[in-house]
C-alpha positions as CSV (number, residue, x, y, z in Angstrom):
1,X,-7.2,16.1,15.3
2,X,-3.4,15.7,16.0
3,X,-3.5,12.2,18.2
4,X,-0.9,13.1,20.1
5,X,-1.8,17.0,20.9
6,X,0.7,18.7,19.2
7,X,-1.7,20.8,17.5
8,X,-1.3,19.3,13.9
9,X,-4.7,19.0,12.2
10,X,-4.1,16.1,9.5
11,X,-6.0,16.2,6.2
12,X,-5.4,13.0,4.0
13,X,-6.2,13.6,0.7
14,X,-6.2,11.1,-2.0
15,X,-8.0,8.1,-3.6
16,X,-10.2,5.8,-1.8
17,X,-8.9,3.1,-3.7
18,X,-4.8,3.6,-3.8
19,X,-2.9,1.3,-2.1
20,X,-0.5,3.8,-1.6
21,X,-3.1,6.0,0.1
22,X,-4.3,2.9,2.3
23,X,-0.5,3.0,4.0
24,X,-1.0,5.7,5.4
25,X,-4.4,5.3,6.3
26,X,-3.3,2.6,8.0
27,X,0.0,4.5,9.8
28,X,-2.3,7.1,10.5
29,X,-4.5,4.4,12.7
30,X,-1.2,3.2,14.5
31,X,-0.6,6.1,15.6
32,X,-4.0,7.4,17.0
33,X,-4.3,10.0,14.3
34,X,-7.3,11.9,13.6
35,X,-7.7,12.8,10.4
36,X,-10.0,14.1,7.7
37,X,-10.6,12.1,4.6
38,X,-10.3,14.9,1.8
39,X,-11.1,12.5,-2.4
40,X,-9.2,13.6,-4.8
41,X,-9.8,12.5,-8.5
42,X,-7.7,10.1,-10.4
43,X,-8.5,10.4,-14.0
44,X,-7.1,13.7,-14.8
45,X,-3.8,14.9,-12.8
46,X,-3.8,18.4,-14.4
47,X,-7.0,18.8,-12.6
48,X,-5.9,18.3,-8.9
49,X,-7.2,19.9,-5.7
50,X,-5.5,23.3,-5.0
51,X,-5.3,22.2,-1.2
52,X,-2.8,18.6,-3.2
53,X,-1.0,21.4,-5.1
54,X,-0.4,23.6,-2.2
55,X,1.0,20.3,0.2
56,X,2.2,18.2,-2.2
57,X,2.8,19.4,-5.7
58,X,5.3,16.6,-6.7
59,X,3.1,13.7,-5.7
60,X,5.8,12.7,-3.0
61,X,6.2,9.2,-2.4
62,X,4.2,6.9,0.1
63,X,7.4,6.4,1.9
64,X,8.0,10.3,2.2
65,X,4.8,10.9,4.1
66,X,5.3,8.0,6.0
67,X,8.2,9.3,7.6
68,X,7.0,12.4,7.9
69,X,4.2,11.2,10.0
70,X,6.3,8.6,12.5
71,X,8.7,11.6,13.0
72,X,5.6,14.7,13.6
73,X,4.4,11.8,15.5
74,X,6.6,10.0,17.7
75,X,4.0,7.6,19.4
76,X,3.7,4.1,18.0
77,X,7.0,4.1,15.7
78,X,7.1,2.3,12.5
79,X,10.4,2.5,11.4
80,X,13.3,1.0,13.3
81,X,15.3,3.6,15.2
82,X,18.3,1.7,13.9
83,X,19.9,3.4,11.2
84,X,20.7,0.0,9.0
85,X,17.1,-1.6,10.1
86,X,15.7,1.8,8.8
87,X,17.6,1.3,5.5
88,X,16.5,-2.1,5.3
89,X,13.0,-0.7,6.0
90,X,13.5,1.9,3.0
91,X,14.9,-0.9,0.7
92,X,11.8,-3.3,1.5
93,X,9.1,-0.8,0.8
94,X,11.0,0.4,-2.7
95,X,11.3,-3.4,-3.0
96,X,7.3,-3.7,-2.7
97,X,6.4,-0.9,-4.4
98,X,8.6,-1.8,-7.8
99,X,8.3,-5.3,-8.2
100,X,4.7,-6.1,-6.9
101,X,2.7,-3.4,-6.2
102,X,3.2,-1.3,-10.1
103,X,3.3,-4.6,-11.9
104,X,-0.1,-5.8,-10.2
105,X,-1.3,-2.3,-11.7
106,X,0.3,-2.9,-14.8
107,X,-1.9,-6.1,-15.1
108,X,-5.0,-4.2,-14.7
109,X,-4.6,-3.0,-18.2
110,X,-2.8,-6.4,-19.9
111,X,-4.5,-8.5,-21.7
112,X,-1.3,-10.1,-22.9
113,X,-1.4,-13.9,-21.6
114,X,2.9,-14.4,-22.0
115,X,3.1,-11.2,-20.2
116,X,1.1,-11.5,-17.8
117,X,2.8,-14.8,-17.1
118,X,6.2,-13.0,-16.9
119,X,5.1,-10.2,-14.7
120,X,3.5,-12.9,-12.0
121,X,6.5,-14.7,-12.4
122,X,8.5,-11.7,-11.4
123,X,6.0,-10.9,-8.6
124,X,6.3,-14.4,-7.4
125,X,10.0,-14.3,-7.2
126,X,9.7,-11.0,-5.5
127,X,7.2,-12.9,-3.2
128,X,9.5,-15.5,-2.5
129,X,12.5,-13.7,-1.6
130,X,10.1,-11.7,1.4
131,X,8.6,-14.7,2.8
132,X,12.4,-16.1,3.3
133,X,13.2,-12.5,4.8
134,X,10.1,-13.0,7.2
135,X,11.2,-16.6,8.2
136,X,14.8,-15.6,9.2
137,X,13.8,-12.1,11.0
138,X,10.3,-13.9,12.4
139,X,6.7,-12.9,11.8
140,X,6.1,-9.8,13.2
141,X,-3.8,-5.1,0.5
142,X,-3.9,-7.3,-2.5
143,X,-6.8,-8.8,-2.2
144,X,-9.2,-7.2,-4.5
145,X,-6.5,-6.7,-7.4
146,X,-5.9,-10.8,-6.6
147,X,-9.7,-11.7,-6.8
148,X,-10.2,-9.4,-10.1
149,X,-6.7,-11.0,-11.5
150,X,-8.0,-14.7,-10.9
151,X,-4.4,-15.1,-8.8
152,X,-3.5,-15.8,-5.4
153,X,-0.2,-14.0,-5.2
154,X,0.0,-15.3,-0.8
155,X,-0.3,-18.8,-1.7
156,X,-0.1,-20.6,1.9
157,X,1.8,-23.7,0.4
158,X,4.0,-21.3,-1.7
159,X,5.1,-18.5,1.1
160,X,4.3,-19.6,4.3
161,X,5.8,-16.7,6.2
162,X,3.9,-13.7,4.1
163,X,1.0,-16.3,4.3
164,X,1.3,-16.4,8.2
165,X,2.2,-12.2,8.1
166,X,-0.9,-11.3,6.0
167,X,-3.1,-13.2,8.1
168,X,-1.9,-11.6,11.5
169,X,-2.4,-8.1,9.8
170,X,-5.7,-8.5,8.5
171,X,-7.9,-8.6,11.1
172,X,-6.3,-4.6,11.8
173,X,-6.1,-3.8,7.5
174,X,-9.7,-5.3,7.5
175,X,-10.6,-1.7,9.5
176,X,-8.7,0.4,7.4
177,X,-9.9,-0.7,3.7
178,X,-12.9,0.4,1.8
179,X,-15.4,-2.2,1.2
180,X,-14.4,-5.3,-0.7
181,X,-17.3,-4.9,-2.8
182,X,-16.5,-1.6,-3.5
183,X,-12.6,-2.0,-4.6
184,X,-14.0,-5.5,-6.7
185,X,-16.4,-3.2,-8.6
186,X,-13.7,-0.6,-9.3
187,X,-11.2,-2.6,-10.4
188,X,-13.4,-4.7,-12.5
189,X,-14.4,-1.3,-14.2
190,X,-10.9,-0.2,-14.1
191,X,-9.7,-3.5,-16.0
192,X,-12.6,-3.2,-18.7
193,X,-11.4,0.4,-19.6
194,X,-8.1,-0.6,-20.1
195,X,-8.5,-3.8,-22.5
């Protein structure tokens, strides 16, 4: 189970809905890991797994584990070698994480219509400033919280470049994600339970 036989058995436990949890499931695929899927609940974080506790007992970031794995792992890298590039790498990902990815969760719960408003607006500046990154360095998970949200945070027209990057990804993300059916019905249960 180590994908590169260095005797590592990997156990990935978490949430079959995260989007955190989908990186690495997705990482995990670059790289030819094996793994085994281990759910954990979500609703009550006093009452996790003793096998979470034991590995990860602070909730480490998504960005931790990830470079934990490309360096146990050294086959199919995914962050630059460079040190500045891997900086840059760092400070995208934070970038992501704070200004799209917790304010699209934030939403699930809003029923605010001005604030909602505000947060999409700061989404879609955040938007904005990665499809320009993508157009000057070239093109080298959304979707359900956008279909449940009534958005369409990769507008084509608006961001041509994360447009043009989501749609080269998604034919390999498309493997990696739980059914769409299966996220829409969360998250539609999720959002009712919050408003």
């Amino acid at each position: 189970m180590d994908g590169q036989g260095n005797g590592k058995e990997v156990k990935l436990l978490g949430t079959w809905f995260s989007p955190y949890v989908q990186r690495v499931v997705w990482v995990l695929k670059l790289k030819g890991i094996d793994y085994e899927w281990v759910e954990q609940g979500f609703r009550d974080p006093k009452n996790r797994s003793q096998l979470l506790l034991k590995y990860n007992p602070a909730c480490l970031g998504v960005l931790i584990i990830l470079e934990y794995i490309d360096e146990t792992w050294k086959n199919n890298p995914i962050l630059p070698s460079d040190p500045y590039e891997r900086a840059m790498a760092r400070f995208w990902e934070n970038l992501i994480d704070q200004k799209i990815t917790k304010i699209l969760s934030k939403l699930l719960s809003s029923m605010d219509k001005k604030q909602m408003e505000e947060e999409m607006k700061q989404v879609s500046n955040t938007i904005e400033i990665l499809d320009r990154e993508l157009k000057a360095k070239g093109n080298k998970f959304f979707g359900a919280t956008e279909e449940v949200l009534g958005i369409n945070i990769f507008d084509s027209q608006n961001y041509p470049f994360i447009a043009q990057w989501k749609t080269n990804l998604l034919e390999f993300i498309q493997q990696c994600l739980p059914p769409k059916h299966r996220l829409l019905r969360f998250y539609r249960k999720y959002r009712q339970s919050k408003l």
